[in-house]
N, C-alpha and C positions, 0 to 999 in steps of 0.2 A: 504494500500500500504506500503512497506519495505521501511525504510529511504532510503537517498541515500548514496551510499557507500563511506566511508572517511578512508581507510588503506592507499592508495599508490596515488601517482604522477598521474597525466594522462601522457599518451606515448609521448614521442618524437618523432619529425622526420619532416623533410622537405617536405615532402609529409603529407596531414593531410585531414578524413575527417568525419564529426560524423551526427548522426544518433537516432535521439527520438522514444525511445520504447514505444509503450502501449499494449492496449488487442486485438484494433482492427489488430494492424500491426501484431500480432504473430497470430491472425486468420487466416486471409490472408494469411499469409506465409504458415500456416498449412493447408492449402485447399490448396494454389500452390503446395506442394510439397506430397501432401496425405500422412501429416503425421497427426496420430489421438490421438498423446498422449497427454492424458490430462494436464500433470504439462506446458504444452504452452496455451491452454486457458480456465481451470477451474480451478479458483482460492481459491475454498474451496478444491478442490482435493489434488490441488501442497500444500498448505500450512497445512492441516489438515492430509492430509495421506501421503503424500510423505513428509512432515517436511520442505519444503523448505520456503525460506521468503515470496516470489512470485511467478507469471508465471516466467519460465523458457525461456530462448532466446535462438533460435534453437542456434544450433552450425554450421548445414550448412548459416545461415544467418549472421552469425561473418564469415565466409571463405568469403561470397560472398562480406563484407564491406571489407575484406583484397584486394580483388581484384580489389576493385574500384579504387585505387590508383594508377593503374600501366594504369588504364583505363580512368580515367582522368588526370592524368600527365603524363603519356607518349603515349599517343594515336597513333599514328604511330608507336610502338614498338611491335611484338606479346609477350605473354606470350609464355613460350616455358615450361617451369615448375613452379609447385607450391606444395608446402612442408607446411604441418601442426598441428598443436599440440593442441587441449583444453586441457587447464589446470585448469579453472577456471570457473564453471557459472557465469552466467551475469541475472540481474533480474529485470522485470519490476517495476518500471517506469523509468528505467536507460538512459542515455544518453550516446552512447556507440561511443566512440573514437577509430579510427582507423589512426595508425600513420606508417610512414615507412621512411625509410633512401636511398637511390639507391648509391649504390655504383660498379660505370662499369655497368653490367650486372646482375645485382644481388642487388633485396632490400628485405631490413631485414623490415618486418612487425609484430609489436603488435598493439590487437586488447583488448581496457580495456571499463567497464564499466567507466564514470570520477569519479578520486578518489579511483579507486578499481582497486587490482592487475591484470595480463592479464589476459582476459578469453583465449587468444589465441594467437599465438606466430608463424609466419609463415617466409619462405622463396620462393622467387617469382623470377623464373628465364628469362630475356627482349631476343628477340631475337637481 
């Protein structure tokens, strides 16, 4: 398994809420969503042919912890839009942090590994 990542801050924001990765969660996720690429659950694949540390964390499953926020903190609110960016993989055995700010109608969400810069960077518009 890949240390855990120590470059940057975990995210701020008043809204907060995180989420432990392993191989079983990124299976799962990859049979919900029929996705069949290996660097989420073969881990000699992702790290020996594809180069990376670890399994890889979908990037639709960092969108859907961005949107937990607006879904547990503001629950009687709808979503009316949501805007977003990977910028960054996020990698198993990561504990992945999703923070956000509301401001009016409008929260500013990052979505980091703890300790590693964003893997995702979003904007979330409340009705």
């Amino acid at each position: 398994m890949p240390p855990p990542e120590t470059d940057g801050p975990d995210p701020e924001g008043e809204w907060r809420v995180e989420l432990a990765t392993d191989p079983v969660l990124l299976a799962r996720f990859s049979a919900l969503t029929y996705n069949g690429h290996r660097i989420h659950y073969d881990h000699p694949y992702a790290t020996q042919v594809e180069g990376y540390p670890g399994l890889v964390v979908h990037g639709p499953l960092l969108a859907l912890l961005a949107l937990e926020l607006p879904r547990r903190h503001a629950p009687d609110r709808a979503v009316r839009s949501f805007s977003y960016r990977l910028v960054r993989p996020a990698f198993v055995p990561a504990r992945i942090v999703s923070a956000g700010q509301a401001r009016g109608t409008e929260v500013d969400v990052v979505v980091a590994a703890r300790g590693a810069a964003p893997s995702l960077t979003a904007k979330v518009g409340l009705a």
